[in-house]
KELUMRO-742361 format. One record per residue (C-alpha): residue number from 1; x, y, z. Coordinates in Angstrom, 3 decimals. Example, Ala and Ser with C-alpha at 12.3 -4.5 7.8 and 13.67 -1.06 7.14 Angstrom:
2
{site 1, {12.300, -4.500, 7.800}}
{site 2, {13.670, -1.060, 7.140}}
This chain:
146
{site 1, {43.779, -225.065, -69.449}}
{site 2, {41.324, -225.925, -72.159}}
{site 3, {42.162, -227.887, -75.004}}
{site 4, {41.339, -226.809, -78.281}}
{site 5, {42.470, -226.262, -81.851}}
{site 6, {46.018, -224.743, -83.275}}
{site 7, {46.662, -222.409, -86.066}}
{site 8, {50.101, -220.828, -86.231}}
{site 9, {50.490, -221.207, -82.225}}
{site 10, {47.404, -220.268, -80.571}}
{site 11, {44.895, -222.559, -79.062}}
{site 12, {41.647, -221.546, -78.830}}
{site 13, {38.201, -222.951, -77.949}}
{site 14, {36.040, -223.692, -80.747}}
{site 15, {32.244, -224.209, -81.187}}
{site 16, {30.613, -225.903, -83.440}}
{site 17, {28.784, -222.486, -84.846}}
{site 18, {30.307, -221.903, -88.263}}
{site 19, {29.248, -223.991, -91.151}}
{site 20, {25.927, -225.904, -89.923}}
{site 21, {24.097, -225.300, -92.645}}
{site 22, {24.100, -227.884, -95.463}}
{site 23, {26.877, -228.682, -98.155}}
{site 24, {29.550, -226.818, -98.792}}
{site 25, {29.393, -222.779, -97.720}}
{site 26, {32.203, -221.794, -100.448}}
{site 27, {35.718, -222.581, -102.369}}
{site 28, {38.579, -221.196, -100.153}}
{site 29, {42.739, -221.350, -102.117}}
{site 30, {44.913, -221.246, -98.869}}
{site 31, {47.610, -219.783, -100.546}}
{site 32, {51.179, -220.356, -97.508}}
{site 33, {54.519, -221.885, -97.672}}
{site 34, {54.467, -223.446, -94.291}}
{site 35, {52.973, -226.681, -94.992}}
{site 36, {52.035, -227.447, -91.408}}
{site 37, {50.401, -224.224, -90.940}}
{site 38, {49.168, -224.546, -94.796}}
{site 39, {47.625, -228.326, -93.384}}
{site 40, {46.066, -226.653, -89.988}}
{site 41, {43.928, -224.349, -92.446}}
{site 42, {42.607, -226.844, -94.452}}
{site 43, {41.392, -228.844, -91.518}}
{site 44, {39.670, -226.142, -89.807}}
{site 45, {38.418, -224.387, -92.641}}
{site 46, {36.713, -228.018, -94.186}}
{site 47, {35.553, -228.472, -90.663}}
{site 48, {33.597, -225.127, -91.449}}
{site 49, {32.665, -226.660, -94.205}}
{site 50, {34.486, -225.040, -96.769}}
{site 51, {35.840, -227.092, -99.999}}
{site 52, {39.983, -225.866, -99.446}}
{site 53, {42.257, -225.412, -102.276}}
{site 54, {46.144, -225.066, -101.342}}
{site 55, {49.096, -223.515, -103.366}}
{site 56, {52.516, -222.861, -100.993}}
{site 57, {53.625, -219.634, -103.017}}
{site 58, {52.035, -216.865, -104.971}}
{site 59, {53.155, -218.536, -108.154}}
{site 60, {51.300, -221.659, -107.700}}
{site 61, {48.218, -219.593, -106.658}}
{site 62, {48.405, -217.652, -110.052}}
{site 63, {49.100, -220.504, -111.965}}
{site 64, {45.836, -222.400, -109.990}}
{site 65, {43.461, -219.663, -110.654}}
{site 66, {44.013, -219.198, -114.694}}
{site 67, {44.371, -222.787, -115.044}}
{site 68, {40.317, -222.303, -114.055}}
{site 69, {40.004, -223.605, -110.739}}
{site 70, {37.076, -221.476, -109.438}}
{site 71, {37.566, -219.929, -105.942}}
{site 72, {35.032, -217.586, -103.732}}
{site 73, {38.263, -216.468, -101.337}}
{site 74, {41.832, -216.109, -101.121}}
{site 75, {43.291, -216.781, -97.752}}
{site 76, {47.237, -215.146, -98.427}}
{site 77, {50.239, -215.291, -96.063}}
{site 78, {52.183, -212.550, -97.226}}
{site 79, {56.130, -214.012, -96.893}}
{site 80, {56.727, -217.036, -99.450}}
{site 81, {59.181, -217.627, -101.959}}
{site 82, {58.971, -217.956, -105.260}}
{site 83, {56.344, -215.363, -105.412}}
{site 84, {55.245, -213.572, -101.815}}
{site 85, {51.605, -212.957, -101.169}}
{site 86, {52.491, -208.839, -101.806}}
{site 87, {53.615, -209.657, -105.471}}
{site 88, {50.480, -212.163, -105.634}}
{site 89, {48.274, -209.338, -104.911}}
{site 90, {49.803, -207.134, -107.180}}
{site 91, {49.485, -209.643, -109.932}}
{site 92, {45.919, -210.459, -109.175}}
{site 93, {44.576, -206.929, -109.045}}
{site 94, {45.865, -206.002, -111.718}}
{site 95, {44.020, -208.956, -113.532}}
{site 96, {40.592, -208.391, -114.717}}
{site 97, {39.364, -212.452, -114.394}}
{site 98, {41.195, -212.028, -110.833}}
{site 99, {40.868, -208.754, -109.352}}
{site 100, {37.330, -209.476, -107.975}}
{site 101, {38.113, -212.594, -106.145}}
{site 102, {38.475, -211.167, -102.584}}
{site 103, {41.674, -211.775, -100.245}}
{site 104, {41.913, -212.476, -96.642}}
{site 105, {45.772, -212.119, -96.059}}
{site 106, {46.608, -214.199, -92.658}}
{site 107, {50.320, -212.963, -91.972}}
{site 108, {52.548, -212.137, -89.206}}
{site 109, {53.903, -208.532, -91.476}}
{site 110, {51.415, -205.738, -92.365}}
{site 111, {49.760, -205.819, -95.394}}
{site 112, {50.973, -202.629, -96.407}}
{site 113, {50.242, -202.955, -100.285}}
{site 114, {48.650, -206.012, -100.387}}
{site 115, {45.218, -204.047, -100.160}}
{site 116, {43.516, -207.196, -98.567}}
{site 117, {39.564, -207.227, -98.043}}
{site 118, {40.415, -207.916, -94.270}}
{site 119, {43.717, -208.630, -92.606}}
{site 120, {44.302, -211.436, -89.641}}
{site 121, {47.458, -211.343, -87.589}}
{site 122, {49.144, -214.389, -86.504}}
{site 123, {48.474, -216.397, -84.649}}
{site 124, {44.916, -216.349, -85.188}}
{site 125, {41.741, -217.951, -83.849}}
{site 126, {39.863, -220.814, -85.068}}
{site 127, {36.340, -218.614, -84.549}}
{site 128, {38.268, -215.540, -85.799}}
{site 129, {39.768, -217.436, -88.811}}
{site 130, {35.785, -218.914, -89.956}}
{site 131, {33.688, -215.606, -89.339}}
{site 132, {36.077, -213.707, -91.043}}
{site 133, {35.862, -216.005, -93.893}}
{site 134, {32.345, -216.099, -93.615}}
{site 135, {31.857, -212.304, -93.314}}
{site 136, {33.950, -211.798, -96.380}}
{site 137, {32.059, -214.190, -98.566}}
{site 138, {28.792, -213.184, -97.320}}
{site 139, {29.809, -209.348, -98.239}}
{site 140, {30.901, -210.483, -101.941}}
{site 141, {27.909, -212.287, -102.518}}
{site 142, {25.712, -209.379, -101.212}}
{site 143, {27.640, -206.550, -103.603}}
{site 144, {27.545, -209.341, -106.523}}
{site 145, {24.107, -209.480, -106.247}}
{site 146, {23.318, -205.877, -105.696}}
């Protein structure tokens, strides 16, 4: 068996691939309750070389982004307390400073009317987890600047 790197329960192998250009390739808010898994995200994704932001509810994500702290990318688990990732979503769309910062929800439920750019089951893969992020910044950027 190969050893390799853990998020939410799955190992995979990982290359080096993602994130070697230079500096930083965007601001990510991991917005989940379970710090572990909340932890396991930031590692990989500043290993991509992302700068990581964390909240561990939907609350603390709200409160985050109109306290100013600037964000390319949600990533959004979906079942929290306090506020879950569906009321989050609800919240943020419906908010004109928030509604264009795209979502990645990373959940083990459906996203049903979360309305997420692009949705990753759990477990998920470390190359999954970075292109995806990648991809969905890279589309953002390319309709912003159209």
């Amino acid at each position: 068996m190969s050893h390799g790197h853990h998020i939410a329960g799955e190992t995979t192998s990982a290359g080096r691939g993602f994130g070697a250009a230079n500096g930083v390739r965007g601001r990510v808010l991991v917005v989940e309750d379970d710090g572990d898994i909340r932890e396991t995200l930031r590692d990989v994704l500043t290993w991509g070389e992302y700068e990581v932001v964390t909240a561990s509810n939907g609350r603390e994500a709200l409160d985050l982004l109109r306290d100013g702290t600037d964000v390319d990318v949600i990533l959004l688990d979906l079942m929290m307390p306090v506020m879950s990732g569906w009321e989050f979503r609800r919240v943020q769309l419906d908010d004109p400073a928030l509604a264009g910062i795209p979502c990645v929800v990373l959940s083990a439920s459906a996203p049903g009317q979360a309305r997420p750019d692009r949705f990753l089951a759990k477990p998920v893969g470390v190359d999954e987890l970075l292109f995806t992020v990648g991809d969905v910044l890279a589309g953002h950027e390319a309709a912003a600047a159209a």
